[in-house]
N, C-alpha and C positions, 0 to 999 in steps of 0.2 A: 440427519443432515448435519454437518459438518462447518459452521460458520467460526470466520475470523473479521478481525477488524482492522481496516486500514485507516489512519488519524494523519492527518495536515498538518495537526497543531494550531489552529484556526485561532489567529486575534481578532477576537469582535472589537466591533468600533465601538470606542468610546474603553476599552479595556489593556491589557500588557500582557507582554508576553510572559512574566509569573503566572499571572492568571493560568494563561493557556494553556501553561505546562501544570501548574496546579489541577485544571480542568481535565488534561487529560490523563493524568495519573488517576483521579477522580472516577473518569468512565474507564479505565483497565481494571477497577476493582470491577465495578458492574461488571463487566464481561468476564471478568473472573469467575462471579458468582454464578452467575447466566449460564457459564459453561461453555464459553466457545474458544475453540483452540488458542487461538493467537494475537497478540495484539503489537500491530506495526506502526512504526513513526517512517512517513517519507522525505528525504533529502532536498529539498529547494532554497537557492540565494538571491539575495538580495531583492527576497519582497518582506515587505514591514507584516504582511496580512498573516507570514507562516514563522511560527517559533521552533519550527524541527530541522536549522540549518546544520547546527552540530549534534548529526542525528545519536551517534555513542552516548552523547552527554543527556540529550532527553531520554535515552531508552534506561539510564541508568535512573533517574530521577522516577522514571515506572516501573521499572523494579524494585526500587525499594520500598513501594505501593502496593506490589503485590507479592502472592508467593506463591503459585501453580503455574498461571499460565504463562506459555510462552512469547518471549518480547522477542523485534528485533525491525531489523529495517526491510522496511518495501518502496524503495530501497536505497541502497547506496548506490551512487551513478559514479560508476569505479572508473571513469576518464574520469573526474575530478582528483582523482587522488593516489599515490604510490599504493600499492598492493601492500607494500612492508607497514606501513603505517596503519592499515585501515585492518590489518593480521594481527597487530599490538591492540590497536582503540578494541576488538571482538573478543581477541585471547584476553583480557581486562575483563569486559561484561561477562565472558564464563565464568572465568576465575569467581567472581562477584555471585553467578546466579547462575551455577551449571545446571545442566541440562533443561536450560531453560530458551536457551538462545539462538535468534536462527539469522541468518547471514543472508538476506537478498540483494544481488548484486544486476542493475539496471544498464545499460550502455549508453544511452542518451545523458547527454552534459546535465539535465536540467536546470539549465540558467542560457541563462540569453551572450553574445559574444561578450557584450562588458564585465560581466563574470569572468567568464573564459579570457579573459586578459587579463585579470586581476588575480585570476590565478596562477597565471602564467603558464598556462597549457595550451599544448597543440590539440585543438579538439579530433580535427579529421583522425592525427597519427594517433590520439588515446582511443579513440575509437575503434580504430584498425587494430589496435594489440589490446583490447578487449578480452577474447581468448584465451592470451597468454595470460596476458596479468590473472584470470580465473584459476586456471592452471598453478599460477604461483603460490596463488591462496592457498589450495588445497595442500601444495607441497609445503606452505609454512604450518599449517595444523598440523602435518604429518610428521612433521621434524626432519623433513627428508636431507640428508646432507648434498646433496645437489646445489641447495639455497646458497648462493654467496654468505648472505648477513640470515646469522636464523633471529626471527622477530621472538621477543620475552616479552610478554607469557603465553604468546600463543601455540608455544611449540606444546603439542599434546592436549591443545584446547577442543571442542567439540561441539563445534555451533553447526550448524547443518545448514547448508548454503542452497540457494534456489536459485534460478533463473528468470529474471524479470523482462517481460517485453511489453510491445504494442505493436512490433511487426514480426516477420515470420526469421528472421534472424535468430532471434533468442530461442525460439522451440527447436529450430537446429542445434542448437547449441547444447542447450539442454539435454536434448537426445541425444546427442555423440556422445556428452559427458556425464548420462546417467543421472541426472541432477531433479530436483523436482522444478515444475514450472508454474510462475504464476502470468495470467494474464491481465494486462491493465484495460479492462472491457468497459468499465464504469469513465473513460472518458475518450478509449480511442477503439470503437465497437467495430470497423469494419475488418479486421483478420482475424478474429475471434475462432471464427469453424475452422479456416484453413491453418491458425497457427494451431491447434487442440490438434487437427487430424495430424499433420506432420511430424509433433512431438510423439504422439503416439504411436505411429506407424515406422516412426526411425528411431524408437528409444533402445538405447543398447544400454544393459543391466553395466550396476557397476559396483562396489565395493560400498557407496554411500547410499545404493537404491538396487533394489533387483525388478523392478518393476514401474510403468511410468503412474506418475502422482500429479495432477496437474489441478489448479486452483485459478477460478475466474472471478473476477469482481463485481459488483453490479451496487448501483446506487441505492441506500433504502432510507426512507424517512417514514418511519410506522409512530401513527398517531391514533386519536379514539376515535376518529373520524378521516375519509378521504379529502374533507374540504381542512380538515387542521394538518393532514399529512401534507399537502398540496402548497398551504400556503407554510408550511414550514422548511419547505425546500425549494421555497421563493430564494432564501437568502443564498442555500449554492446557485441556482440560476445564475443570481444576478454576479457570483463568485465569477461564473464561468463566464459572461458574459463581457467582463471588465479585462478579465485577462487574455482574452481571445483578439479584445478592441486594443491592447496595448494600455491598462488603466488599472493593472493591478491596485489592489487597499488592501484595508482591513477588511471584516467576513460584517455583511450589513444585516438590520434586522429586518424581518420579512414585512414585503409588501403583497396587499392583496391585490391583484389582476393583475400583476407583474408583468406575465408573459402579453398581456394584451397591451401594452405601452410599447413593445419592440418593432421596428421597422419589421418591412417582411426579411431582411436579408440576415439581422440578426437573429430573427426567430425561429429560421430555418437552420441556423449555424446549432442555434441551440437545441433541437428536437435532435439533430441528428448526435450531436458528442450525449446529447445524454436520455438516449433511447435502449441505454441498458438501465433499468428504473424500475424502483417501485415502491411507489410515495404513496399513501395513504392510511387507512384502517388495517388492523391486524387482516383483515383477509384479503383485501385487495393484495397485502404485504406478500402473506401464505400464497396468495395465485401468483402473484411476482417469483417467488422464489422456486416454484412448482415449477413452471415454466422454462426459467433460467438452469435450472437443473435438470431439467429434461431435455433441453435445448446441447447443453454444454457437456453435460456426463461427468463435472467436474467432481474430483474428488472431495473438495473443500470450498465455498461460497466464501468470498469476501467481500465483507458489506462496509463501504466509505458515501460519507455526509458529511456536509456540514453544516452547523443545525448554531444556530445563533443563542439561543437562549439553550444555558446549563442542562436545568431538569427536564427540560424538552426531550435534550440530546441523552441523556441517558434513560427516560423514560421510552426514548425510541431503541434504546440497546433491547433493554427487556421486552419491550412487545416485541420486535425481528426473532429474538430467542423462543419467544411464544409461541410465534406463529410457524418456526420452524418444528417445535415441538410437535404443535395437534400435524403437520404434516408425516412427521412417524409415526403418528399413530393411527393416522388417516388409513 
């Protein structure tokens, strides 16, 4: 089994975004060691709780942490941004840490309209030339002379680009364009089967993929017990729960009966965004992940938490690794 990791950048309260980024350079060695492919930092502004808003800058800060596995973003939400600029910031991190680096590119703004004002973007129209601007990329790595302005250093760079969704838009996209696809299951679970079957059933082979590659995410917080896994991912609960209510923070430390404190109407918001899960002991973890991979066919498991306390957090990298182990050998 095949696992990567998808990172927030999570500021605990009472902590900084040093820290965080310090922290998570910290858990990309473990996962380095652990053995699992990849490790990604995702794009979000203008909340205090997440330190991966200039995502180039932290993925550069984790590479120089590690030196196998591959870094890069899950992802970049390419309406925020020119395609020529975000070809420069990737053709940079190769240059830095070739064949290391992988390009996933999201359609959703991720930031709320205040954002999107402050950046001075048309979200609908960046939205709608999504596509293109993909298209562009690929012709800036290429060096294609097509390109009006060709972007330095990215002409001849070689970060391998994927396609990021939560609805069935991206696996078309994907498809058409040959591209690998990941899906974001671990918070928005319901096109999960029909975005997987679509990319697969319309993937046309291409020069970056002769075959579809597709990668789903799923929540894990593996601990020595299911009541320490349980109560250790109290703290995303309540991550998710704040942000859902309009109350974004910092990432808080866990409470125990969390979930027994919720109105019903938040409680049920919360089962549902986060019923791709699996929180507890190395083997409840191993049936979580058995499942989710028998479920999905994915190529690649990517496992995102947010786990309050340090050694926790990395003490759950190596039991998921674990227990992904005795399942090949199962």
């Amino acid at each position: 089994m095949k696992l990567s990791v998808l990172d927030l950048v999570s500021v605990v309260e009472g902590g900084t975004a040093r820290a965080a980024l310090d922290n998570s350079a910290a858990a990309a060695r473990v996962a380095e060691e652990c053995g699992y492919q990849r490790y990604w930092v995702a794009e979000h502004h203008g909340m205090e709780g997440l330190a991966g808003a200039a995502t180039a800058v932290a993925l550069a800060h984790i590479g120089q942490a590690t030196s196998t596995i591959r870094i890069g973003s899950g992802g970049i939400m390419l309406p925020n941004h020119n395609p020529l600029v975000i070809a420069e910031q990737f053709g940079t991190l190769d240059a830095l840490f070739p064949g290391r680096i992988d390009l996933g590119l999201g359609r959703a703004p991720g930031a709320d309209q205040r954002i999107m004002r402050a950046l001075h973007k048309d979200t609908n129209r960046a939205a709608e030339d999504f596509p293109q601007d993909v298209v562009e990329l690929q012709l800036q790595f290429a060096g294609d002379p097509r390109v009006p302005l060709q972007a330095y250093p990215a002409k001849g760079a070689r970060p391998q680009l994927w396609i990021l969704g939560s609805s069935l838009f991206g696996a078309q996209l994907a498809a058409m364009l040959g591209l690998p696809y990941a899906f974001a299951s671990h918070f928005a679970p319901d096109h999960l089967d029909a975005a997987l079957k679509i990319y697969r059933e319309r993937f046309q082979p291409s020069a970056a993929l002769d075959a579809p590659y597709c990668a789903a995410a799923i929540n894990v917080v593996a601990a020595e017990s299911d009541e320490e896994g349980q109560l250790l991912a109290s703290s995303m609960d309540q991550a998710f729960v704040a942000l859902r209510t309009g109350t974004p923070g910092k990432l808080k430390p866990p409470v125990p009966g969390y979930r027994d404190t919720l109105p019903p109407s938040a409680l049920a918001m919360l089962e549902h965004v986060r019923q791709v899960s699996a929180c507890g002991s190395v083997a409840t973890v191993r049936a979580g992940l058995a499942a989710f991979a028998e479920r999905t066919g994915a190529d690649e498991i990517i496992v995102a938490a947010s786990i309050y306390d340090q050694q926790a957090r990395l003490r759950s990298l190596r039991l998921t690794a674990e227990a992904a182990r005795e399942l090949a050998v199962a």
